[in-house]
C-alpha positions in Angstrom: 37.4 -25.4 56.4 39.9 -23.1 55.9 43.7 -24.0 56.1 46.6 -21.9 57.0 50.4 -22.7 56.2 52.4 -22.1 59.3 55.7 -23.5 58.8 57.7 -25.1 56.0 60.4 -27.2 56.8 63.6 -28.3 55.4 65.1 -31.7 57.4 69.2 -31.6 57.0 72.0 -33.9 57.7 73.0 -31.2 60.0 72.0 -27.6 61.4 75.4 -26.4 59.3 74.4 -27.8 55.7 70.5 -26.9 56.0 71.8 -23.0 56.8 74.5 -23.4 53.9 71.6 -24.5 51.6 68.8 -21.9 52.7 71.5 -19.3 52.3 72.8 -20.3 48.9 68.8 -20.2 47.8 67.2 -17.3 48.6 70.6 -15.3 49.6 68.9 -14.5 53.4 70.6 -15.2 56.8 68.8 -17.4 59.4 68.4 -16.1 62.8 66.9 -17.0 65.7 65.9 -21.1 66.3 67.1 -23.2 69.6 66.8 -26.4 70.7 64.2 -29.0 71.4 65.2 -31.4 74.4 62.6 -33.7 73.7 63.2 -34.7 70.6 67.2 -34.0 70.7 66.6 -31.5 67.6 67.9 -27.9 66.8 66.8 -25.5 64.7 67.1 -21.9 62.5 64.4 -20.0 61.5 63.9 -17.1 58.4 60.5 -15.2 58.4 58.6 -15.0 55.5 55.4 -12.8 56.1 53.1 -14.9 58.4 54.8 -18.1 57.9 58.6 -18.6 58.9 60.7 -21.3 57.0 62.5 -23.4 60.0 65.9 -25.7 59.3 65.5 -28.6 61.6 68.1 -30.8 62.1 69.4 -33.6 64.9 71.8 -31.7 67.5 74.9 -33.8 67.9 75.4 -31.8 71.5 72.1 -33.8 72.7 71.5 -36.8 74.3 69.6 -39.1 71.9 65.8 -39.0 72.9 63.4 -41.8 74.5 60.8 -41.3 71.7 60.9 -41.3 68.1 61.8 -38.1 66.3 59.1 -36.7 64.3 60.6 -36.7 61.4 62.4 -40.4 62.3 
């Protein structure tokens, strides 16, 4: 079986720090991302090849979901 890397993640306090901290790293702007209504989630993304680094963090402008985030 072969596995392929599709995404790496970085969970932040909020959509505004995890940006702040991927942009202090590797010095390159996010763009792009939205929102995920089901799980009351936002997020930015940065592409890196074939595999995109995503910020993911819980949108304060949502309404709290009726499931359990992914991530908790």
């Amino acid at each position: 079986m072969r596995l392929r890397l599709d995404h790496i993640a970085i969970a932040a306090e909020s959509l505004v720090a995890g940006e702040a901290f991927v942009r202090a790293a590797p010095g390159l702007p996010l763009a792009g991302g939205g929102a995920h209504p089901l799980t009351g989630t936002h997020n930015r993304l940065m592409g890196l090849g074939d595999v995109y680094l995503e910020v993911i963090a819980i949108d304060p402008a949502a309404p709290a979901p009726d499931r359990t985030r992914p991530a908790g």
